[in-house]
PALUMGU-932954 format. One record per residue (C-alpha): residue in three letters; x, y, z. Coordinates in steps of 0.5 Angstrom, whole numbers, padded with zeros to 4 digits, always signed. Example, Ala and Ser with C-alpha at 12.3 -4.5 7.8 and 13.67 -1.06 7.14 Angstrom:
BEGIN
ala+0025-0009+0016/ser+0027-0002+0014/
This chain:
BEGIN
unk+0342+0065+0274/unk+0346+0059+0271/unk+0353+0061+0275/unk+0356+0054+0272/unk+0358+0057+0265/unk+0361+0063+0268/unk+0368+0063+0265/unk+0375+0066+0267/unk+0375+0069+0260/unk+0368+0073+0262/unk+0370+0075+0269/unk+0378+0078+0266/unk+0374+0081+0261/unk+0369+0085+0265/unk+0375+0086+0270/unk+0378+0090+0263/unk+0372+0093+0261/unk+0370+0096+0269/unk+0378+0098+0269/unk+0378+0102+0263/unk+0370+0104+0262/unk+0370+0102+0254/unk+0370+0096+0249/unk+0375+0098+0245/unk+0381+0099+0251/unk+0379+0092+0254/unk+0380+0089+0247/unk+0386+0092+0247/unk+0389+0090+0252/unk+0386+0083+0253/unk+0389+0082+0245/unk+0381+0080+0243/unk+0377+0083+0238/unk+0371+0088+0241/unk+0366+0084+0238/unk+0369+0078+0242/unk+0369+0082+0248/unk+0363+0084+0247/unk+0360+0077+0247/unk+0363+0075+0253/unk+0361+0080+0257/unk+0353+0080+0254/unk+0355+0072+0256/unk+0356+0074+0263/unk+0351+0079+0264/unk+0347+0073+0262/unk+0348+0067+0266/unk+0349+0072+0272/unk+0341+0075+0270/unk+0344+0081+0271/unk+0346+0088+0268/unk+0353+0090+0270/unk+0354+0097+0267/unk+0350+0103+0265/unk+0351+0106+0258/unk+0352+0113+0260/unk+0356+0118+0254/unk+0359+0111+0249/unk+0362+0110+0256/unk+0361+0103+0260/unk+0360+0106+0268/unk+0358+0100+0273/unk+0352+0099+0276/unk+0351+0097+0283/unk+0351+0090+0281/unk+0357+0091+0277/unk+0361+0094+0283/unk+0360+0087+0287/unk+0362+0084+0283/unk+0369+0087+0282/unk+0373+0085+0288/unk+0371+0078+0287/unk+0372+0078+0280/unk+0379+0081+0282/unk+0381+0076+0287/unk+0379+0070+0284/unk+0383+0072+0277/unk+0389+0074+0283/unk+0387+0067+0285/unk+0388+0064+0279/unk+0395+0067+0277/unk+0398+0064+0284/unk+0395+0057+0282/unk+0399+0058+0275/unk+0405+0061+0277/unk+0405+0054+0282/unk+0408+0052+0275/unk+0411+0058+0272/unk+0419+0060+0272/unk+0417+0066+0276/unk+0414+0061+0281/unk+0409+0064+0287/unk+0410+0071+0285/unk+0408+0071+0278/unk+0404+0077+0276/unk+0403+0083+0275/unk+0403+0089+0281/unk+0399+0096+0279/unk+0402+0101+0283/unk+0400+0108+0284/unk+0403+0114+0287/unk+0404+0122+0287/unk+0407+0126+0283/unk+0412+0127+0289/unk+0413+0120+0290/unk+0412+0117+0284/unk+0418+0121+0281/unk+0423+0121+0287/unk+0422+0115+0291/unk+0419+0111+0287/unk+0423+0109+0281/unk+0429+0107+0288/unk+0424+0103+0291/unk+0423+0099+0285/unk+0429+0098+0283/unk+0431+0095+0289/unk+0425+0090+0289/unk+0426+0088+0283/unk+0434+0087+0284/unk+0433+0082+0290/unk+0427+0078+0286/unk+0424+0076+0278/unk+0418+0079+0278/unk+0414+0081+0272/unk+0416+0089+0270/unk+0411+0092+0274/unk+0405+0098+0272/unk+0406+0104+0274/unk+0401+0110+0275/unk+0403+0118+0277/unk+0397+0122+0278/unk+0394+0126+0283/unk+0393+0123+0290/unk+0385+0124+0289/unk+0384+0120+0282/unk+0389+0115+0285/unk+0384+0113+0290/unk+0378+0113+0286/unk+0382+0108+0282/unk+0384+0104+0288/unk+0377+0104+0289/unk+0375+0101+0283/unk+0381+0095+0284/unk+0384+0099+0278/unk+0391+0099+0282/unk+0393+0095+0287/unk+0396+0099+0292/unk+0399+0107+0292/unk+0403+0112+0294/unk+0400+0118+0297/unk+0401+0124+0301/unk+0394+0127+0302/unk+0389+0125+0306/unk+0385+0119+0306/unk+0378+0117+0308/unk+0380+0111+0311/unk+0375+0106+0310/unk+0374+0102+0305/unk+0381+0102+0304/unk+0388+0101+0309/unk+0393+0107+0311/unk+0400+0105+0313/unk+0404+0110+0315/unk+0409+0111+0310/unk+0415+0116+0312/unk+0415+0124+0313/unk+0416+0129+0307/unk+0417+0136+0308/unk+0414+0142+0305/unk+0418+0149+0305/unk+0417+0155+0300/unk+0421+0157+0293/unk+0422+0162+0289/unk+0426+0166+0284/unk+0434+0167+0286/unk+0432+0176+0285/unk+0425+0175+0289/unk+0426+0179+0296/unk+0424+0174+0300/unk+0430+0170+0298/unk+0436+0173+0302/unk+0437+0168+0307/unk+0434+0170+0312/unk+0428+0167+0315/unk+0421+0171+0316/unk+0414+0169+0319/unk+0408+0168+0315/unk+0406+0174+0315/unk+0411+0175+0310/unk+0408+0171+0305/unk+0401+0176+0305/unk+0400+0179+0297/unk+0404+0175+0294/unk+0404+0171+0288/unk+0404+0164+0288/unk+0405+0157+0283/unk+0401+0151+0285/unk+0399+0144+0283/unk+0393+0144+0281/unk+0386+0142+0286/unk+0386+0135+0287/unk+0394+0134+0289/unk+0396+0133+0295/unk+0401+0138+0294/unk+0396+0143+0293/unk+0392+0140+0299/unk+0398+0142+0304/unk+0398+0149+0301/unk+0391+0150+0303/unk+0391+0147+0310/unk+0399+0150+0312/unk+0399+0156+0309/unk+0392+0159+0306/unk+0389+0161+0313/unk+0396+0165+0315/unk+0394+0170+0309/unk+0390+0175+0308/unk+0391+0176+0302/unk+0394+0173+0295/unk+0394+0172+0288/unk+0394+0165+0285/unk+0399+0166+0279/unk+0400+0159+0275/unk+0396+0153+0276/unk+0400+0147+0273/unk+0399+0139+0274/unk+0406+0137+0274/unk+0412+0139+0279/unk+0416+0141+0274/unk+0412+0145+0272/unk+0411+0149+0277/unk+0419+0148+0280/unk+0420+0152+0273/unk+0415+0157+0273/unk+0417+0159+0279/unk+0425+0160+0277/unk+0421+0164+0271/unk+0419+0169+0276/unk+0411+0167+0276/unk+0411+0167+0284/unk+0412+0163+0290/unk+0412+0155+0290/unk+0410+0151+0296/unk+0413+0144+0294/unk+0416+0138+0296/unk+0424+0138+0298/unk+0424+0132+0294/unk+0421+0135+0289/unk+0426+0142+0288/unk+0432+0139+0291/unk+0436+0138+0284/unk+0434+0145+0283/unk+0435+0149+0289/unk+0442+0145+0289/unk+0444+0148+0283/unk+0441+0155+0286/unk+0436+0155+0280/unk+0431+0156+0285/unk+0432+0158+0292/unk+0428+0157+0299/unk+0424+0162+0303/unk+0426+0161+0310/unk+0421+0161+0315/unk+0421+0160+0322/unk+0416+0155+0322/unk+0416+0148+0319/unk+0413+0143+0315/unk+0412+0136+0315/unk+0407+0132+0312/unk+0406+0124+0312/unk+0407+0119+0307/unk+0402+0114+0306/unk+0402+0107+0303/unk+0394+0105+0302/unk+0390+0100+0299/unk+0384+0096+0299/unk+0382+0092+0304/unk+0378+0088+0300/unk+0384+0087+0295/unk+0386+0079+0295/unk+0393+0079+0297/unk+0397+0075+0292/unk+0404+0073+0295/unk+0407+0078+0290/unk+0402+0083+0292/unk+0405+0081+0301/unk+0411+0081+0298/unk+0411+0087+0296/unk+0407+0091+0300/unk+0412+0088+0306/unk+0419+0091+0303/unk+0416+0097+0301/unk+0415+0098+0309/unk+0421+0096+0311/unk+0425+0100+0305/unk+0423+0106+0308/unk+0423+0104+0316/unk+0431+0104+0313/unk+0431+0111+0311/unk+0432+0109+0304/unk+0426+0114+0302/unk+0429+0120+0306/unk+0430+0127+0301/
């Protein structure tokens, strides 16, 4: 193993190959041809004397190895960019962030949240990812994002929850639905229904399954959609009940497209900020993850 001619270009390019699973993606986004990123990538696989991804389906998967070296590689690129931006205009927080969130959060908090930071510093414009909360943990894991946004549960290790603010849940429906007359009904009300809900790896459908799920007998899922708005408009289109963030019906509920179901129970979730505990922390990244905190403990990011 000769880790003397290992390069900060071949560690950018294995860190783009294992974020994006492909040649093609990582010449792309690097601004190099795939025949040069192949070459370097081979160079580093060399001089290391070890394979780092697997060849599976025309697609890059990393290896055992490959997966060591990733949050190394991320921070001494990371390490790199703070020495540069020493020198740079932007000074010490130069940089790119990669954030993810929910689609609840990254709809209607994010964007205020964002704006806001950005008002009160120059930083680069930030990459921003909106997906489901399991796919952005699987990316989290990998280093692909610096940090997310989520509202469903997290194994904790190897990754850091911070408490990020509540959200409350409540049932909707369409405005000529019976369980939409203003009075409030229990549980048991909401038996052999109908229902509109985000699909399987969402937060959303995961607060349905844990809140609502054991109270009925029985029921019918109607529409499974992967978006907020489409499930908010299937369920003004009369498909069924939703179950959804109060964030996320509050335009619609406010224009009386969509009305709540009252229920003599309550339903909060918790918000969380999460990140790797293995994630350099650039200044930018500190920096970032620190406003954000203090941006939700001043109620910035209450519905």
């Amino acid at each position: 193993m000769n880790t003397q001619a290992v390069t900060i270009k071949q560690l950018r390019v294995f860190v783009s190959v294992a974020r994006h699973g492909g040649l093609a993606a990582a010449a792309q986004e690097l601004f190099l041809t795939r025949a040069a990123v192949s070459m370097a990538l081979q160079e580093l696989e060399r001089h290391l004397g070890r394979v780092l991804f697997d060849r599976v389906s025309n697609r890059l998967r990393l290896n055992a190895a490959g997966e060591q070296l990733v949050p190394l590689a991320d921070e001494l690129i990371a390490r790199i960019g703070v020495i540069g931006g020493l020198f740079s205009p932007d000074g010490v927080y130069a940089g790119q962030l990669r954030i993810g969130a929910s689609n609840t959060i990254g709809n209607n908090l994010l964007p205020g949240l964002l704006a806001q930071f950005m008002a009160e510093g120059d930083c680069q414009r930030p990459v921003v990812i909106i997906g489901s909360t399991a796919r952005l943990l699987e990316q989290l894991q990998r280093f692909e994002l610096d940090l997310v946004f989520i509202e469903g549960s997290v194994d904790t290790e190897p990754l850091v929850v911070c408490p990020w603010g509540e959200d409350e849940m409540h049932v909707v429906a369409a405005p000529d639905n019976p369980l939409a007359d203003g009075r409030t009904h229990s549980l048991r009300d909401l038996d052999a229904q109908r229902w509109v809900l985000r699909e399987a790896a969402s937060g959303t459908r995961e607060q349905f399954e844990r809140l609502l799920l054991p109270h009925l007998e029985s029921w019918t899922l109607a529409l499974e959609m992967n978006a907020n708005e489409g499930v908010n408009n299937s369920v003004v289109a009369g498909f069924g009940l939703g179950f959804m963030s109060r964030l996320a019906t509050r335009s619609l509920c406010s224009s009386g497209l969509l009305r709540e179901v009252r229920l003599d129970q309550v339903f909060t979730r918790q918000l969380s900020l999460v990140y790797h505990e293995g994630k350099y922390q650039s200044p930018l990244l500190g920096r970032f993850l620190s406003f954000s905190q203090a941006w939700q403990q001043a109620g910035q990011g209450r519905g």
